[in-house]
C-alpha positions in Angstrom: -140.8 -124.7 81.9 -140.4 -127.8 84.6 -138.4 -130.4 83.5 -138.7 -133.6 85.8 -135.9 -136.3 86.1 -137.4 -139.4 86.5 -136.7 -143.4 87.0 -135.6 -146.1 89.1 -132.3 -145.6 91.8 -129.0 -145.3 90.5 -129.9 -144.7 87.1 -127.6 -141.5 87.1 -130.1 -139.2 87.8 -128.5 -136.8 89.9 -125.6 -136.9 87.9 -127.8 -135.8 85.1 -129.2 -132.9 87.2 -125.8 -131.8 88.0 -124.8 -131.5 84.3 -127.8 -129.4 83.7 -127.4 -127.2 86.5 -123.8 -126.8 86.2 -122.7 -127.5 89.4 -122.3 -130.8 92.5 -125.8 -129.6 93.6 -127.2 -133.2 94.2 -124.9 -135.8 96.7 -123.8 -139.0 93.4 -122.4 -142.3 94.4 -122.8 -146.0 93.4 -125.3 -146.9 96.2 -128.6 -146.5 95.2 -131.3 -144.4 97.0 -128.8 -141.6 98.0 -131.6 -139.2 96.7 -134.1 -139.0 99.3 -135.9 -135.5 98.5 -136.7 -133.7 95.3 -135.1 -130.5 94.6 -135.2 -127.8 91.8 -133.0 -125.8 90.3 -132.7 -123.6 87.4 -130.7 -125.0 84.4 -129.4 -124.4 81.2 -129.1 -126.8 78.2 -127.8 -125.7 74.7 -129.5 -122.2 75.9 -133.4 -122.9 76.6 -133.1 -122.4 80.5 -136.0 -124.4 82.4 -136.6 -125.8 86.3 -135.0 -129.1 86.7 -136.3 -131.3 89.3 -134.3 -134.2 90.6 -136.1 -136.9 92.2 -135.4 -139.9 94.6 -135.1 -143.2 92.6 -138.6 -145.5 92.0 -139.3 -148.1 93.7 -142.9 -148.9 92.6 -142.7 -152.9 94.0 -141.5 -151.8 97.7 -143.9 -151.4 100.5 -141.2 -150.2 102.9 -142.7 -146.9 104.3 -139.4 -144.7 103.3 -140.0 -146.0 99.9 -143.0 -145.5 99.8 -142.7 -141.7 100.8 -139.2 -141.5 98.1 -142.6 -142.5 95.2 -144.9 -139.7 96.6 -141.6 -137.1 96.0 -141.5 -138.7 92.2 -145.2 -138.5 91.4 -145.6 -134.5 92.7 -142.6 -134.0 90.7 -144.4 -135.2 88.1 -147.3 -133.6 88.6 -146.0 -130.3 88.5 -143.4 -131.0 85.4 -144.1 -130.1 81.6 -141.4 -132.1 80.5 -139.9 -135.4 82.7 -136.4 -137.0 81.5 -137.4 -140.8 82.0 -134.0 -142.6 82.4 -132.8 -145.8 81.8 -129.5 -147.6 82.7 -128.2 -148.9 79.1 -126.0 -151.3 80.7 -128.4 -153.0 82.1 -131.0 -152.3 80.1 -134.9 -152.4 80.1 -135.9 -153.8 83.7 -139.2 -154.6 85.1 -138.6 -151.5 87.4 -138.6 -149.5 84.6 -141.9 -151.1 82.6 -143.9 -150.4 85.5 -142.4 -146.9 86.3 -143.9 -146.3 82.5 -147.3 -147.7 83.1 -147.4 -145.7 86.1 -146.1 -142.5 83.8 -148.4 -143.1 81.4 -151.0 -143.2 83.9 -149.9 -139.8 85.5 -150.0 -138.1 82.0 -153.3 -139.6 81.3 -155.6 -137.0 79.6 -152.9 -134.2 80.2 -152.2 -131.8 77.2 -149.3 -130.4 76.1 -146.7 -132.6 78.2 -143.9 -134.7 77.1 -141.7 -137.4 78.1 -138.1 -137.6 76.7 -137.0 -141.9 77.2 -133.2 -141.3 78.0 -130.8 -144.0 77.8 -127.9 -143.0 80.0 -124.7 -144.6 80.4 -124.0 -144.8 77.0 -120.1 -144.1 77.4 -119.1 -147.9 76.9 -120.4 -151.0 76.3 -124.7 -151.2 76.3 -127.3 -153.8 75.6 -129.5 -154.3 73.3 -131.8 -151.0 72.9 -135.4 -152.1 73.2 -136.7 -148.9 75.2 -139.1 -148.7 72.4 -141.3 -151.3 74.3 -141.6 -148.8 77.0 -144.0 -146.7 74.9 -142.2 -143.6 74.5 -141.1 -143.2 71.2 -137.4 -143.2 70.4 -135.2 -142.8 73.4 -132.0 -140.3 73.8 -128.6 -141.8 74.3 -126.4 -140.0 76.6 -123.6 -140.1 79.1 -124.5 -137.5 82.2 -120.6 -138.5 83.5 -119.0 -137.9 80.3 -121.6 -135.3 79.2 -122.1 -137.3 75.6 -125.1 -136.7 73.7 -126.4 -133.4 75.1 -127.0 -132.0 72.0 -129.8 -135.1 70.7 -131.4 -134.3 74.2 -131.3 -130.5 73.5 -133.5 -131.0 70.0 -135.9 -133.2 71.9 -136.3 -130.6 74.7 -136.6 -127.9 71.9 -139.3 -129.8 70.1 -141.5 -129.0 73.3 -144.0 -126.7 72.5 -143.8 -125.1 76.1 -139.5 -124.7 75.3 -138.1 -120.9 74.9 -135.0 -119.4 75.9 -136.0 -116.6 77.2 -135.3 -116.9 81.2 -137.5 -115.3 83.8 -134.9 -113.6 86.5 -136.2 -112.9 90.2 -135.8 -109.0 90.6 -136.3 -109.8 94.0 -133.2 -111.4 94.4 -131.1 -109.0 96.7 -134.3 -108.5 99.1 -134.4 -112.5 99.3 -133.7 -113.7 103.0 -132.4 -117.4 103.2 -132.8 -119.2 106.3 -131.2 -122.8 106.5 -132.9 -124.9 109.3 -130.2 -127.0 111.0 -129.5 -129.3 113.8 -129.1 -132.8 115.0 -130.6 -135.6 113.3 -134.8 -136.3 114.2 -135.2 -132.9 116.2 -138.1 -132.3 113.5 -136.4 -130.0 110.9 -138.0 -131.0 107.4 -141.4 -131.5 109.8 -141.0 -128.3 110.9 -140.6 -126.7 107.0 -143.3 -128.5 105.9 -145.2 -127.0 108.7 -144.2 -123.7 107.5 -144.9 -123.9 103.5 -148.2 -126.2 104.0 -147.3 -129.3 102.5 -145.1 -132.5 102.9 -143.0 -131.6 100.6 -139.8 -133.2 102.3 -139.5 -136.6 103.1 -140.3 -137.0 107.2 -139.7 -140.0 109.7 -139.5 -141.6 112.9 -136.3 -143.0 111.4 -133.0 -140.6 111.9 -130.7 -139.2 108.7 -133.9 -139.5 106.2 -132.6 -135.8 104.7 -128.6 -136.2 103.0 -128.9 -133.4 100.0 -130.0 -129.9 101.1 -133.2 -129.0 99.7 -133.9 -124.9 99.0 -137.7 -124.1 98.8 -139.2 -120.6 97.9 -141.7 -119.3 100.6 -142.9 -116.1 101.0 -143.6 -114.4 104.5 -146.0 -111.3 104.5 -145.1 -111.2 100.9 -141.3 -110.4 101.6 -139.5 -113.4 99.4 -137.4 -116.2 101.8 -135.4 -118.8 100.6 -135.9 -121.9 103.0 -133.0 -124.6 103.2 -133.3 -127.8 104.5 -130.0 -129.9 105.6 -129.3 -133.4 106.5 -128.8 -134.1 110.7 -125.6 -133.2 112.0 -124.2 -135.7 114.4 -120.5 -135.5 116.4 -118.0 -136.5 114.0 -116.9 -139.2 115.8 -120.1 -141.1 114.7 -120.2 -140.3 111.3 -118.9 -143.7 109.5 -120.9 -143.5 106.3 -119.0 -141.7 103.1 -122.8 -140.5 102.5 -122.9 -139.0 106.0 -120.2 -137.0 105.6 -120.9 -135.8 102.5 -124.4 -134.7 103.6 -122.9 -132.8 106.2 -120.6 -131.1 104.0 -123.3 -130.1 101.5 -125.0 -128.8 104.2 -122.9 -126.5 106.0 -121.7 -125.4 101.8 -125.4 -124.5 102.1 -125.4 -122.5 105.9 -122.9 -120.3 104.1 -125.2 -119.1 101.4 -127.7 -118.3 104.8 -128.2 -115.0 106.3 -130.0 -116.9 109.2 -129.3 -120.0 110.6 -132.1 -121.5 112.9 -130.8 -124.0 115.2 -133.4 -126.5 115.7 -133.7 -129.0 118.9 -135.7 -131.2 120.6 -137.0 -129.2 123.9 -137.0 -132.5 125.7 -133.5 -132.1 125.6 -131.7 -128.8 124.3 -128.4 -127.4 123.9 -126.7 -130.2 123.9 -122.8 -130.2 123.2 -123.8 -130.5 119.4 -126.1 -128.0 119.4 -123.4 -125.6 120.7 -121.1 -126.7 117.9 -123.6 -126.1 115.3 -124.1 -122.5 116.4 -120.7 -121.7 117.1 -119.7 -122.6 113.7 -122.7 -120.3 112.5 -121.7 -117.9 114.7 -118.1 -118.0 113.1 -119.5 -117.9 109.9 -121.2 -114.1 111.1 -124.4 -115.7 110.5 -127.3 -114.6 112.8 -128.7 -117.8 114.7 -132.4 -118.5 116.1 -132.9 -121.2 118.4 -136.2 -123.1 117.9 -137.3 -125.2 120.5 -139.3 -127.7 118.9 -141.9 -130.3 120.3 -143.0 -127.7 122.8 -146.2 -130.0 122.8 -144.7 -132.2 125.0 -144.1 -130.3 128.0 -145.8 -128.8 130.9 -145.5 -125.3 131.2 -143.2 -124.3 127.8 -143.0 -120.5 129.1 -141.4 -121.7 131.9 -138.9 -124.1 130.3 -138.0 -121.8 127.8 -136.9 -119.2 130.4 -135.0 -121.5 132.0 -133.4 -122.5 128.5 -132.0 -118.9 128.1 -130.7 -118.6 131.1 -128.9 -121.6 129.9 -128.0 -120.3 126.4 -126.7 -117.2 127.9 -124.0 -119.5 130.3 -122.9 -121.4 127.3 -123.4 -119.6 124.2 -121.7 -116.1 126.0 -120.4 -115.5 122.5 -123.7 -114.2 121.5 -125.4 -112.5 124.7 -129.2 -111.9 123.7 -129.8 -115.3 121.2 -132.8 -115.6 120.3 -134.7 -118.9 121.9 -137.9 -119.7 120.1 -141.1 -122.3 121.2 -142.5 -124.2 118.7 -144.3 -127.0 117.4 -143.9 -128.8 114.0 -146.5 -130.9 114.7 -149.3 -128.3 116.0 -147.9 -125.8 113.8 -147.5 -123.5 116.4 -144.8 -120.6 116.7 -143.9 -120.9 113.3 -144.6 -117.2 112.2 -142.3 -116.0 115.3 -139.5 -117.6 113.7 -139.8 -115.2 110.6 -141.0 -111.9 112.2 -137.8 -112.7 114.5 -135.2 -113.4 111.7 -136.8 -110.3 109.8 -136.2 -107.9 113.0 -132.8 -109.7 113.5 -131.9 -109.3 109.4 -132.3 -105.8 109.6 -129.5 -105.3 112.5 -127.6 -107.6 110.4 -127.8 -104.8 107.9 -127.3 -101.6 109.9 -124.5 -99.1 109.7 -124.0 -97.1 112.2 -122.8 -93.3 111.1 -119.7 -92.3 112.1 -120.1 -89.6 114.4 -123.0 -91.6 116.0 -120.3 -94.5 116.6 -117.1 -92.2 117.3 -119.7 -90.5 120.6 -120.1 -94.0 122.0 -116.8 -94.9 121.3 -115.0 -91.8 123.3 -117.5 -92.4 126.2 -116.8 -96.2 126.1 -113.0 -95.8 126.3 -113.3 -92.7 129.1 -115.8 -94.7 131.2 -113.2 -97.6 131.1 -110.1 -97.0 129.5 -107.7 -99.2 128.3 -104.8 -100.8 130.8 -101.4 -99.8 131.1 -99.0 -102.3 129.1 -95.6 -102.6 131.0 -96.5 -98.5 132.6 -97.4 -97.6 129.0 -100.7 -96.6 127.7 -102.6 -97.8 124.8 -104.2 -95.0 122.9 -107.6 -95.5 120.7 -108.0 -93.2 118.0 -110.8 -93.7 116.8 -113.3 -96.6 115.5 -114.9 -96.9 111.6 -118.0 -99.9 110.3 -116.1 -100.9 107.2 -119.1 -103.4 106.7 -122.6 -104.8 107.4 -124.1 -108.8 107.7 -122.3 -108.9 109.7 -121.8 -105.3 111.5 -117.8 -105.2 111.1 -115.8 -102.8 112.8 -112.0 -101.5 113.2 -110.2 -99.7 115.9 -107.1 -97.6 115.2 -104.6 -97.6 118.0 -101.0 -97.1 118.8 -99.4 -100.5 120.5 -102.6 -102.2 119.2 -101.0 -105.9 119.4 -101.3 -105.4 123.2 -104.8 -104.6 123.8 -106.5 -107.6 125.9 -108.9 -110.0 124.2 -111.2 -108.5 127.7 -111.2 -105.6 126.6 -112.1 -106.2 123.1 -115.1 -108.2 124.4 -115.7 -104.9 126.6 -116.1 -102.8 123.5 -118.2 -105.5 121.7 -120.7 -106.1 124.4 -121.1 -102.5 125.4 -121.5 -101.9 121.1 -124.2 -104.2 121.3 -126.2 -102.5 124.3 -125.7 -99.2 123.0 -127.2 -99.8 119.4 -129.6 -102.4 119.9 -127.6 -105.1 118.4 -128.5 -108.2 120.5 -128.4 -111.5 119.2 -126.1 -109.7 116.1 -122.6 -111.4 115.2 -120.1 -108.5 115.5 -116.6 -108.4 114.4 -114.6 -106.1 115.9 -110.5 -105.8 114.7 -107.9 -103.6 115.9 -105.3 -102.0 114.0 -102.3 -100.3 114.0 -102.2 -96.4 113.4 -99.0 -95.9 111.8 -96.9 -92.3 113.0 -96.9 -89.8 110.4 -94.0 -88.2 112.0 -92.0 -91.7 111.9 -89.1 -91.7 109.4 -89.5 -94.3 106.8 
């Protein structure tokens, strides 16, 4: 079951949604219109669990083009809903926004079977006016407070009353196979352009205006039928522009989302890539031991892409050493061109991500490594490596025991790491490599 939250901006929707849910999932503040992009999540009320779909606010008198786009999320949300939560602010009370967001519900569930909508009156925690949503058409409303989370029960029975309600929950054995990719990068480099590309429809809100996206928005896609969990995030600027308090929290919701990602695919603008940003957006993936895709988007506008793109690596290699071997990606958002590469590369990529190397495979390089190039001498003394284990995978994680291992150099280190990488096929992979101390068993405790 779909369950739609519906009605004009700063209503409380997304406060509602995060109730349900169970968690901060949408961005909530007083100014209206923080909601830009629908987004669904499961969610769970008095135990029938259902697909809630938050909504931007309605704005059916504005012809501003943003606006405009905000009403187009609302109405496929609608669309695709069984159930749709209609909600009113009973403080203020019945508004002419909301009589014509009704005509224009009515009109949406026109000749539709077996659908419902559930008038809520939110805000009900103090002081209200005068109830008269019954002039809205829908019956007798709910009373509730989403903040205070007051009156979930009388919205449970009306959601049970629902012919299409049951409790049993559908669960996605799919789940640990599911690859999540969050599209990141600075604002209007084309990132929700480039996932509607991807999924076939304009499902996020798009733009020649900067900052449209500020929640993260997860979409299910499937890539030669191997489940991927797509997740759009809000521009990421220098932080010594961000003024906005929404700003800031978009960019914290997102990168809360970049660490639910196995990949992370850093888009930008080919007319001009890899700028200072762009390096701090994939170093902080990089930290995170996510693996990062560079996409170079609006290859449309240039002459000779394969060309510019080589020269682009050449680039990324100078100053993104951390990561020899990144992957750097044309594509166009607007011809829909390169967009399968991105997947068949994060797939290949996803699978290092996931390797484990057996130990005598790793111990062979290890003791040819070390006597090709061995370790230096530390005031005449030498450092002795014992031998190295994978204690983990995504990211490949390793540990060296050693005697005086607090002296090794960070060079060498970066030796092992880059000669790990060339020996097992593990470009463009995060590793973590740590060094430990092997205590003496003949030491006296």
């Amino acid at each position: 079951m779909k369950v739609a939250i519906i009605g004009r901006p700063n209503v409380g929707k997304s406060t509602l949604f995060n109730r349900l849910v169970g968690s901060r999932i949408a961005i909530v503040g007083d100014l209206p219109g923080i909601t830009r992009d629908r987004k669904i999540y499961d969610a769970e009320l008095c135990g029938i669990e259902f697909s809630l779909i938050d909504t931007p606010g309605v704005d059916p008198f504005s012809d501003n083009s943003l606006a405009i786009s905000m009403n187009d999320q609302s109405l496929a949300a609608i669309k695709e809903s069984d159930v749709v939560f209609f909600i009113i602010d009973a403080v203020e009370g019945v508004t002419n926004y909301d009589k014509e967001i009704s005509s224009w519900l009515r009109s949406s569930f026109k000749s539709v079977g077996n659908r419902m909508v559930v008038l809520v009156r939110n805000k009900c925690e103090g002081k209200t006016s005068a109830d008269i949503s019954e002039t809205l058409g829908f019956g007798e409303s709910v009373s509730i407070s989403a903040e205070h989370n007051l009156g979930m029960d009388d919205l449970f029975m009306r959601l049970q009353s629902f012919e299409g309600g049951n409790t049993a929950a559908t669960k996605d054995v799919e789940e640990s196979e599911r690859l999540k990719v969050a599209i990141v990068g600075r604002p209007n480099v084309g990132k929700s352009t480039l996932i509607n590309a991807i999924i076939g429809d304009n499902r996020l809100l798009t733009g020649e205006q900067a900052g449209i996206t500020r929640d993260s928005i997860m979409l299910d896609y499937r890539f030669k039928n191997r489940p991927i969990t797509l997740i759009d995030t809000a521009g990421q600027r220098k932080k010594s522009k961000v003024i906005e308090k929404i700003e800031t929290v978009s960019v914290q919701d997102a990168w809360r989302y970049i660490r639910q990602a196995n990949v992370v695919v850093v888009v930008m603008d080919i007319q001009s890539p890899l700028e200072k940003q762009d390096l701090s957006i994939a170093s902080k993936a990089f930290d995170e031991g996510k693996i990062v895709i560079f996409a170079l988007n609006k290859s449309d506008t240039v002459e000779k892409p394969a060309e510019v793109v080589e020269s682009i690596k050449k680039r990324a290699q100078k100053e993104f050493a951390q990561l020899p071997g990144v992957a750097c990606l044309l594509v166009s958002a607007k011809e829909k061109k390169g967009l399968a590469r991105i997947f068949n590369v994060a797939f290949e990529l996803y699978d290092d991500w996931c390797k484990r190397i057996t130990t005598g495979a790793l111990n062979k390089w290890f003791h040819g490594a070390v006597t090709k190039n061995p370790p230096p001498l530390v005031n005449g003394m030498p450092i002795k490596l014992k031998y190295i284990s994978q204690t983990n995978s995504k990211p490949p994680t390793f540990v060296i025991f050693a005697n005086r291992a607090e002296h090794l150099p960070v060079s060498y280190e970066r030796y092992l790491i880059n000669n790990l990488r060339n020996s097992f096929g593990l470009d463009g992979i995060p590793l973590r490599l740590f060094v430990r101390q092997r205590e003496n068993p003949h030491q006296s405790t």
